[in-house]
C-alpha positions as CSV (number, residue, x, y, z in Angstrom):
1,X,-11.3,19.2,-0.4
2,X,-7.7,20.4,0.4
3,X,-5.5,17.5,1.5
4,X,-2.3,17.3,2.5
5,X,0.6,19.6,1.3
6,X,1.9,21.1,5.0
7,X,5.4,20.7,4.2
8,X,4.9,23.2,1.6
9,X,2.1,25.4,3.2
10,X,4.5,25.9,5.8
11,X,7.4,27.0,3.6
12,X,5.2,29.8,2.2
13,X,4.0,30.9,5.1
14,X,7.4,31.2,6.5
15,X,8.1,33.3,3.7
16,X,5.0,35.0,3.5
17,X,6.3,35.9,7.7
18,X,9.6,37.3,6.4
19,X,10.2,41.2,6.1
20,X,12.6,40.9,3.2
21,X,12.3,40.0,-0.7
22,X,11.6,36.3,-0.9
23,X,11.3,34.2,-4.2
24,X,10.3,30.8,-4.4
25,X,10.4,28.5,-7.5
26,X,7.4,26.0,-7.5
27,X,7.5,23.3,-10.5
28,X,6.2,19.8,-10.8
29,X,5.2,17.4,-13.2
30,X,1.6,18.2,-14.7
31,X,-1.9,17.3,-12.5
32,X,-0.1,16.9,-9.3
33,X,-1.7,20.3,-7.6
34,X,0.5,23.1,-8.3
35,X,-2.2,25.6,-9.6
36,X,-4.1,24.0,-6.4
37,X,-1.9,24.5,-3.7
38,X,-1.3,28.2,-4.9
39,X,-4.8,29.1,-4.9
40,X,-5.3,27.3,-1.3
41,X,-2.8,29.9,-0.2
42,X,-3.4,33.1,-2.1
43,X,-7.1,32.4,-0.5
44,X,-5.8,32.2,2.5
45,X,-4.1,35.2,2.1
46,X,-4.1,38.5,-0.7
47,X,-2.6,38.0,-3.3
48,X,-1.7,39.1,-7.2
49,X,-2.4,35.8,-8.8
50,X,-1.6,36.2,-12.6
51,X,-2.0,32.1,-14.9
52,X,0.0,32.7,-18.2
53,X,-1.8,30.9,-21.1
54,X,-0.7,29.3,-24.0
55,X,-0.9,32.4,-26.4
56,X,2.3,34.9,-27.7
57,X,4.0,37.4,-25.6
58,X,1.6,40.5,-25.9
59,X,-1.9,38.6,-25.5
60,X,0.1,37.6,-22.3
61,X,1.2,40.7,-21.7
62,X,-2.1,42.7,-21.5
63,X,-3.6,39.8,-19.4
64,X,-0.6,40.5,-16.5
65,X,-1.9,44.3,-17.5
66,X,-4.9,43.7,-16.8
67,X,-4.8,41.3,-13.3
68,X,-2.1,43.9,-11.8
69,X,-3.8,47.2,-12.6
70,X,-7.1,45.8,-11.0
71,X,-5.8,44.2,-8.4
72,X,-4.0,47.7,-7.1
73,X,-6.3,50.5,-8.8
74,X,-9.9,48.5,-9.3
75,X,-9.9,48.8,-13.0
76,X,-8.1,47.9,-16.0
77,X,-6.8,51.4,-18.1
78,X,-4.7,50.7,-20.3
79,X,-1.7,47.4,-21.2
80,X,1.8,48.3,-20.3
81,X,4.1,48.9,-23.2
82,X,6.4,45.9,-22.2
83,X,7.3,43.6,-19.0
84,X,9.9,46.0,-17.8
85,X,7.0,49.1,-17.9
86,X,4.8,46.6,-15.9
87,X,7.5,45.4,-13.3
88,X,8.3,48.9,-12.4
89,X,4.3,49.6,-12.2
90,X,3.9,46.8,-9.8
91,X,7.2,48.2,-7.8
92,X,5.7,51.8,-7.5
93,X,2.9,49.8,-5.7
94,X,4.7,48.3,-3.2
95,X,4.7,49.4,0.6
96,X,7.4,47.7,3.0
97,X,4.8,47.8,5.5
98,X,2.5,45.2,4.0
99,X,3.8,42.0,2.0
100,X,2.8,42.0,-1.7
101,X,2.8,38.0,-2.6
102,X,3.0,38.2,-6.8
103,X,2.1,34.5,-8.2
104,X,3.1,34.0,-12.0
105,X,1.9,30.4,-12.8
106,X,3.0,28.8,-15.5
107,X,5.5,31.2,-16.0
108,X,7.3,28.4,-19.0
109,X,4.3,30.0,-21.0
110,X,5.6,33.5,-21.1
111,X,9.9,33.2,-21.1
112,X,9.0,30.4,-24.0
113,X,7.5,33.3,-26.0
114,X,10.0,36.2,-24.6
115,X,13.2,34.4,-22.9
116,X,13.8,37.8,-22.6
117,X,11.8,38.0,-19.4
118,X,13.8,35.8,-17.4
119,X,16.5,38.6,-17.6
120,X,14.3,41.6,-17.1
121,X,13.1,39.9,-13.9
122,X,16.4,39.6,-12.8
123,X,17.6,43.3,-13.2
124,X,14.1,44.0,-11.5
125,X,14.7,41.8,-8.9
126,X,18.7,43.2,-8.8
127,X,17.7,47.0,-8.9
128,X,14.4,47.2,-7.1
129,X,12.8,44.5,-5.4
130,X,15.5,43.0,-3.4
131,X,14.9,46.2,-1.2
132,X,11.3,45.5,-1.5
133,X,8.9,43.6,0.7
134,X,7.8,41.6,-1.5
135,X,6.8,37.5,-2.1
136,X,7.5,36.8,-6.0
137,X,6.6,33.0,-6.7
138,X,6.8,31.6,-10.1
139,X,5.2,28.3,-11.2
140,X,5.9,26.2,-13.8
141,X,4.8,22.5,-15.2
142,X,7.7,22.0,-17.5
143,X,10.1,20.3,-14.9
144,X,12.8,20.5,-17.4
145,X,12.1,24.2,-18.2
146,X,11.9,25.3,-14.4
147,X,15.2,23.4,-13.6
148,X,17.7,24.6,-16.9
149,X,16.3,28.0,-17.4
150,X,15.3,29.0,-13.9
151,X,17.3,27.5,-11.2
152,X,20.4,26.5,-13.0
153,X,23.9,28.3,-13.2
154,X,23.3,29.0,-16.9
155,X,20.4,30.6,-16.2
156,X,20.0,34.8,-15.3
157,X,17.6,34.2,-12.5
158,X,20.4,32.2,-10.8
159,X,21.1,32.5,-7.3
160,X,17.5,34.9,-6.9
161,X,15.2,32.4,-5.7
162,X,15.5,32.1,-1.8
163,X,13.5,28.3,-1.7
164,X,12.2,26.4,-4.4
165,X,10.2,23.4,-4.3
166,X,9.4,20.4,-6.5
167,X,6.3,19.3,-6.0
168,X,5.6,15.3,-5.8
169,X,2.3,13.1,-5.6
170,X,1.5,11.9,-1.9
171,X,2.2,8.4,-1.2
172,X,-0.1,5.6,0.0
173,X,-0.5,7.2,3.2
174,X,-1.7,10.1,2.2
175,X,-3.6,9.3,-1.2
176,X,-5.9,7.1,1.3
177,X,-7.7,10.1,2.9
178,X,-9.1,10.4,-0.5
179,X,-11.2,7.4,-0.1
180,X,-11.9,7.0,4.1
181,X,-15.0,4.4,2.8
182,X,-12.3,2.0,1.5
183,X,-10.9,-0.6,3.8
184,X,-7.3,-1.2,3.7
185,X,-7.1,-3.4,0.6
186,X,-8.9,-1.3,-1.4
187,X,-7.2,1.9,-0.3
188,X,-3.9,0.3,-1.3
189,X,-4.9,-1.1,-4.9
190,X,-6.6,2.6,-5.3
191,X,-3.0,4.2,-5.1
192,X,-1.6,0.9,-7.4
193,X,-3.7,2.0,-10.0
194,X,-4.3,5.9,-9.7
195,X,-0.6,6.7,-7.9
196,X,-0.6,10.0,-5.6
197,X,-1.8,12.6,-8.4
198,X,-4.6,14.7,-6.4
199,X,-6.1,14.8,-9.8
200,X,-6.3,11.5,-10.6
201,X,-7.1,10.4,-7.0
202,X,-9.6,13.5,-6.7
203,X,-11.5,11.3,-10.2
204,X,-12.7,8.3,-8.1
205,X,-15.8,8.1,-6.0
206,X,-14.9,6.8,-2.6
207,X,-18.7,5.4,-2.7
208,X,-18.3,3.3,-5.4
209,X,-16.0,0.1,-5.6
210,X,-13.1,-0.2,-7.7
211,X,-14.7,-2.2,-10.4
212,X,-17.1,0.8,-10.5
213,X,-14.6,3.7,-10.9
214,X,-12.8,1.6,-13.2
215,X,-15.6,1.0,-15.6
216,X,-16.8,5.1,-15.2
217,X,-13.7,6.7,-14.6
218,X,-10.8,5.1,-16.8
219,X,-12.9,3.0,-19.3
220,X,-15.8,4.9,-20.5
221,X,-15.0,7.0,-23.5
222,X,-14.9,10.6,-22.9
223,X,-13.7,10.3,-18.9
224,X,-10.9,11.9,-18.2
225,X,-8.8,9.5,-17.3
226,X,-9.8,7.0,-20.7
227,X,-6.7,8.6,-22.7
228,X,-4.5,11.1,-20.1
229,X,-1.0,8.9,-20.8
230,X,-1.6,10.1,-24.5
231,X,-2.8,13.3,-23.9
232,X,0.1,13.9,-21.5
233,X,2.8,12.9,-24.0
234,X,1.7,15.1,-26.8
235,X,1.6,17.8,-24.4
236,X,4.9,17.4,-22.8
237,X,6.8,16.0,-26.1
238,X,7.3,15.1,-29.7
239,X,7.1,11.8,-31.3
240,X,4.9,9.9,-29.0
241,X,5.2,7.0,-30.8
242,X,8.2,6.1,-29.4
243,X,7.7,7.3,-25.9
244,X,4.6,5.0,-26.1
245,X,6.6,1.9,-27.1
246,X,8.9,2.2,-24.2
247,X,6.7,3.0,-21.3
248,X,4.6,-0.3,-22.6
249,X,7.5,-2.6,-22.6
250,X,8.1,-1.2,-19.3
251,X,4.8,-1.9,-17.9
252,X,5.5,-5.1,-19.3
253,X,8.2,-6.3,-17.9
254,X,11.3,-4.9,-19.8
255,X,12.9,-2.7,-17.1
256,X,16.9,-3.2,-18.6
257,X,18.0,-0.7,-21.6
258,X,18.8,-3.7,-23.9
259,X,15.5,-5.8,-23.1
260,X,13.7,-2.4,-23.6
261,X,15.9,-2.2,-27.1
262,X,14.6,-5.4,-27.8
263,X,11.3,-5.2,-27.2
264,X,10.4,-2.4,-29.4
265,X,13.4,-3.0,-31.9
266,X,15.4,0.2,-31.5
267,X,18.8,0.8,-30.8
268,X,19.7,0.8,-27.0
269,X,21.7,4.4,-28.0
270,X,18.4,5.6,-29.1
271,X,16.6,4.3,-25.9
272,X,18.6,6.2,-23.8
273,X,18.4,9.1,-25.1
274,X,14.4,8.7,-24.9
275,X,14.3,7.0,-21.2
276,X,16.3,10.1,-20.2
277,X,13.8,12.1,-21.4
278,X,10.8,10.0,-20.1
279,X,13.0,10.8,-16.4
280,X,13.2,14.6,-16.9
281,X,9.2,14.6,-16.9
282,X,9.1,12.6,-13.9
283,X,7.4,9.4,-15.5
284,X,10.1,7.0,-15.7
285,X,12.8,6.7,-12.7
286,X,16.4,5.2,-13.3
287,X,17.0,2.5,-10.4
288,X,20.1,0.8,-9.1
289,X,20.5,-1.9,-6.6
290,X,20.3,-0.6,-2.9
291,X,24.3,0.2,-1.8
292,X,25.3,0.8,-5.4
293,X,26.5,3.5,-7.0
294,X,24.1,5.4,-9.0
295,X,26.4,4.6,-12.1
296,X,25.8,0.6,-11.4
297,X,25.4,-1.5,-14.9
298,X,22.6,-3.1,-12.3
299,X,20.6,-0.6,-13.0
300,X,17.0,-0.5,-14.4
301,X,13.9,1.9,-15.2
302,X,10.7,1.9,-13.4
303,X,7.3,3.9,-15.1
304,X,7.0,5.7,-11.3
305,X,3.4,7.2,-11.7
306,X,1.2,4.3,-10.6
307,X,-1.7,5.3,-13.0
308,X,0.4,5.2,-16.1
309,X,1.8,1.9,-15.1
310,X,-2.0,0.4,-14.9
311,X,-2.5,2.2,-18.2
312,X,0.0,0.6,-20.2
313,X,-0.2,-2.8,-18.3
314,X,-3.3,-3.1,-18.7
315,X,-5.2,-1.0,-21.1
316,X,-2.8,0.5,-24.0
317,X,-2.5,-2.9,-25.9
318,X,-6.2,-4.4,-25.0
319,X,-8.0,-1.4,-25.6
320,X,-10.0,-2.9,-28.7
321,X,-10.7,-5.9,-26.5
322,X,-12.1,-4.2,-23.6
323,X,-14.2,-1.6,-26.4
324,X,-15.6,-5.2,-27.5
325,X,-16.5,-6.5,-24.1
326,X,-17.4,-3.5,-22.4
327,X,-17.0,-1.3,-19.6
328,X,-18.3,-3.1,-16.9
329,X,-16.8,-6.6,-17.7
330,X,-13.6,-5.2,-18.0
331,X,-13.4,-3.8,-15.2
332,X,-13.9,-7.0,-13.1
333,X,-11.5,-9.1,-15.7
334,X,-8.6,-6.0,-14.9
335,X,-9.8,-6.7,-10.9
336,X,-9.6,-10.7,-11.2
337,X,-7.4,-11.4,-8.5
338,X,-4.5,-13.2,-10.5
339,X,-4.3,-10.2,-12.5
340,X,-4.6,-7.6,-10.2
341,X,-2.9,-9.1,-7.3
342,X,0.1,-9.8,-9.8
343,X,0.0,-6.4,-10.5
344,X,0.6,-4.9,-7.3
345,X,3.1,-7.0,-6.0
346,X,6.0,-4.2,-7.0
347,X,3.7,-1.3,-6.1
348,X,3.0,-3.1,-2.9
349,X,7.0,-3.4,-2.5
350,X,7.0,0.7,-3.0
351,X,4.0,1.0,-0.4
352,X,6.0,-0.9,2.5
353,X,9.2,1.2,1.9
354,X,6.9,4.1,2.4
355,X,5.6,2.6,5.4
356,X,9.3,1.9,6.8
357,X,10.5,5.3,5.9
358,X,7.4,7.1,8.1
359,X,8.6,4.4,11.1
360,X,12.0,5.9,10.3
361,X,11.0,9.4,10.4
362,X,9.0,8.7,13.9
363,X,12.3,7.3,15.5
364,X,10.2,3.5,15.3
365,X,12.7,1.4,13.6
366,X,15.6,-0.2,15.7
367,X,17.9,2.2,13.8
368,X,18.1,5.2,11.3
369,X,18.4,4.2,8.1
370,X,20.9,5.5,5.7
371,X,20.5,3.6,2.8
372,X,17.2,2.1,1.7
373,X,15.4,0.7,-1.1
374,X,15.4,-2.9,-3.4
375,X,18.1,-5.0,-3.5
376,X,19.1,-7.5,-6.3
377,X,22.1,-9.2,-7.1
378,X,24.1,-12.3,-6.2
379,X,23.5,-14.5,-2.8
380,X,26.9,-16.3,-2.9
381,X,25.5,-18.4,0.0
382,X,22.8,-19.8,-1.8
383,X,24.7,-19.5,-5.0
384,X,21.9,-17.9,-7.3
385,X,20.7,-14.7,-8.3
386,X,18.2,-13.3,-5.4
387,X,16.5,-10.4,-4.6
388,X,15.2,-8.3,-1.7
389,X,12.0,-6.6,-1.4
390,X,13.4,-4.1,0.6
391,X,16.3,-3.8,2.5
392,X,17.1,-0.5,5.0
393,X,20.8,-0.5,6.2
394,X,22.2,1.9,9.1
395,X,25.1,4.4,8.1
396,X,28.3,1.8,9.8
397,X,26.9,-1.3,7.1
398,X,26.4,-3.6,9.9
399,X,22.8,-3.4,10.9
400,X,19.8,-4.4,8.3
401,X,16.3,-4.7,7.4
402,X,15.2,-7.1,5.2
403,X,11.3,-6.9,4.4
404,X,9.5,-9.5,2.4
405,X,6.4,-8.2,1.0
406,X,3.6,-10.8,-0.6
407,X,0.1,-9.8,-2.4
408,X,-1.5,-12.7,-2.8
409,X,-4.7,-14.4,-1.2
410,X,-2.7,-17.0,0.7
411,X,-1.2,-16.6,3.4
412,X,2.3,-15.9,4.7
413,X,3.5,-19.8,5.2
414,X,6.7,-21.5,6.5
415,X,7.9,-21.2,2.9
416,X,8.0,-17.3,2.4
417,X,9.7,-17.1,6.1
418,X,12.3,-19.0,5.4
419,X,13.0,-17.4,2.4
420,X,13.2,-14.2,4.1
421,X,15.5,-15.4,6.9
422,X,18.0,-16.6,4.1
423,X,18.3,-13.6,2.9
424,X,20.6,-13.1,5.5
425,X,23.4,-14.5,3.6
426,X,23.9,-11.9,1.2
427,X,25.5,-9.7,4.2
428,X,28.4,-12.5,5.7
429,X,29.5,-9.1,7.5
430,X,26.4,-8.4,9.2
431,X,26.0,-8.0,12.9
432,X,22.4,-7.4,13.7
433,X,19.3,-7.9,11.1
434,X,15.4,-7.4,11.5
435,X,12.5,-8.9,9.7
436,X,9.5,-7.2,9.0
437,X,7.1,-9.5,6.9
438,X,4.2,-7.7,5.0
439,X,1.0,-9.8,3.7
440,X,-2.4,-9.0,2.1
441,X,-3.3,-11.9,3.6
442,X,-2.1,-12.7,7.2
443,X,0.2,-15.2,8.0
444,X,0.0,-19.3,9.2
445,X,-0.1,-20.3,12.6
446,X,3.4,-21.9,12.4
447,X,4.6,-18.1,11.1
448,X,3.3,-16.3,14.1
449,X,4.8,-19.2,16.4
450,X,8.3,-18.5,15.2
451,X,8.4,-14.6,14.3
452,X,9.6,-13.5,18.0
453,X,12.7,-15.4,18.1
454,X,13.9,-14.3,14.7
455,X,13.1,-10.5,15.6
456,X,10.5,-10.6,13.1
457,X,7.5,-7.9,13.0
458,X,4.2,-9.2,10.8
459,X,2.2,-6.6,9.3
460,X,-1.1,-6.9,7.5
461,X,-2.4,-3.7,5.0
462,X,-4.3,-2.8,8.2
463,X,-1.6,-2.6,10.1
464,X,0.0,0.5,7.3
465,X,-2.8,3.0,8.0
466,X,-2.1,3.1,11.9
């Protein structure tokens, strides 16, 4: 099934509408539904869909032959004698009366082999199609790639594209309509440990628990999901020995360059230069304090696709344990509730920023925020180091929202709303502040009796798929 992605249907059509040249770039990280969403649309409506392979510059060549030549004459006759022959055969084609929507996927597969191409599409696109009614989208996997040779000053197909889109994984929200059998726990813990990648989402059977799909779907040897994080890194880069050492002390814990240094004895020079690298593919995200600058020595990395988190939290460094014990008892020790529900607690963090940002977006908060995410630093009133959940702040600084968010199988007591409250004292300037409490498992009596008069909304998991 097709789910989600309206944003970006949208944008196509609205292109698809126009009566001018149009060219949209459409990248993404690998698995999250590029090749997908294209095909949704070019069924929807006619179009010259050519998928580059992995192979040189003329077995590519006399495929795009090939698909263009059927697609306007019914039969294949003959393979142009370069790209330039081919992109004027495809503009002698083209009526201003109908739309021609051209798809090159993976288009990283083709300039790679021939960087050439990028600037014979761009004289094309200079000398003949900009006159031409005509939808030219090119896909790509290689983020990198699609953002320093495509869309970037440097490169010749600067300044052609009319929209381009990045395409990201769904959040909680969305993710859930993958598994409607799932009550609200479970739909929340399915996106802790498969994050929003269609792929990885679309590989669990809503009608079997988590324990289940864990054991079949991530455990068993040949799934397809058993060794994806390693699969992924040889694809996308070189040594993966490294790149494996990092995101593990990550998962584990070590989210500062010099613990990560540390941890897997490597100079914190070097470690940069990998962790930027680990950020251009869209695995590992660079975080600062909320209200910091982006340049902050408070900042630290995050692994920010859910299922490689759970794979190198849990699996990568007890993956001849669970071979000894077994699919099925792994799974329930990796679903024990001090080990899962300790797990979750910052993906559950993640989930109710989600949740405040689609109240934001439906004008339900008591402001707009401009600034938004975890805050962590120094409380001078309590005199410590302290953190915030999350914390949304409206664009004069004077107006906050401080969320505490707790995954655990006790309640929300007197203790945790206390803590909140203090919280307060980070921002001595502060004229007006909110509470918003989130817990897996409800909240005490004495909680709910004292939540009104401190402006303090309580939210349980079912309370996030209203």
């Amino acid at each position: 099934m097709f789910f989600g992605r309206s944003d970006e249907l949208s944008v196509m059509e609205e292109a698809l509408c126009s009566e001018k040249f149009e060219f949209l770039v459409l990248y993404g990280r690998r698995r999250i539904g590029k090749t997908y969403l294209l095909k949704a649309f070019a069924k929807k409506h006619k179009a010259l869909f050519f998928s580059a392979q992995e192979k040189n510059d003329t077995l590519n060549l006399v495929d795009f032959s090939r698909a263009v030549q059927e697609y306007f004459g019914g039969e294949f006759f003959s393979p142009f004698s370069d790209w330039e022959a081919a992109f004027r055969y495809v503009n002698s084609k083209c009526s201003n009366r109908e739309k021609l929507v051209l798809i090159i996927d993976e288009f990283p597969f083709i300039a790679m082999e021939n960087p050439s191409i990028k600037s014979i599409l761009q004289h094309t696109i200079d000398h003949f199609w900009k006159e031409k009614n005509i939808f030219l989208i090119l896909c790509g996997s290689s983020v990198s790639f699609m953002e320093d040779e495509v869309l970037a000053h440097k490169s010749p197909l600067y300044g052609r594209s009319t929209v381009h889109i990045e395409l990201k994984g769904f959040d909680y929200f969305e993710s859930s309509e993958f598994f409607p059998e799932y009550n609200a726990i479970e739909k929340l813990i399915a996106y802790g440990i498969l994050g929003g990648v269609p792929s990885y989402l679309d590989s669990f059977d809503g009608n079997k628990s988590l324990e289940k799909n864990i054991a079949s779907k991530i455990l068993r040897e040949g799934s397809f999901l058993k060794d994806e994080p390693i699969f992924l890194l040889r694809q996308e880069l070189r040594e993966p020995g490294i790149y494996n050492s990092i995101l593990e002390a990550i998962a584990c814990g070590a989210t500062r360059i010099n613990d990560i240094a540390g941890k897997i004895h490597e100079e914190p020079q070097k470690c940069s230069k990998y962790l930027n690298t680990l950020c251009s593919i869209r695995l590992v995200k660079k975080i600062v304090p909320c209200d910091e600058p982006p340049g902050s020595r408070k900042s630290v990395y995050k692994i920010c696709d859910n299922f490689f988190l759970f794979w190198y939290h849990f699996l990568f460094r007890q993956k001849s344990y669970y071979e000894i014990i077994g699919e099925e008892k792994s799974a329930v020790e990796i679903m024990k509730s001090e080990n899962i529900n300790m797990y979750m607690g910052r993906i559950f963090e993640e989930i109710c920023l989600e949740y405040m940002l689609r109240l934001a977006k439906s004008r339900k908060l008591p402001f707009i925020p401009a600034k938004y995410g975890k805050w962590w630093g120094n409380n001078p009133a309590r005199k410590m180091q302290d953190d915030i959940d999350v914390l949304l702040m409206d664009k004069s600084g004077v107006q906050f929202i401080i969320c505490e968010c707790k995954f655990k199988n006790e309640p929300f007591d007197k203790g945790d709303f206390e803590t909140m409250l203090s919280r307060r004292s980070v921002f001595p300037f502060g004229e007006k502040f909110y509470f918003y409490a989130f817990s897996k498992s409800g909240f005490s009596d004495w909680v709910y009796a004292h939540a009104s008069e401190n402006d303090a909304t309580l939210l349980v998991p079912e309370d996030l798929f209203k």
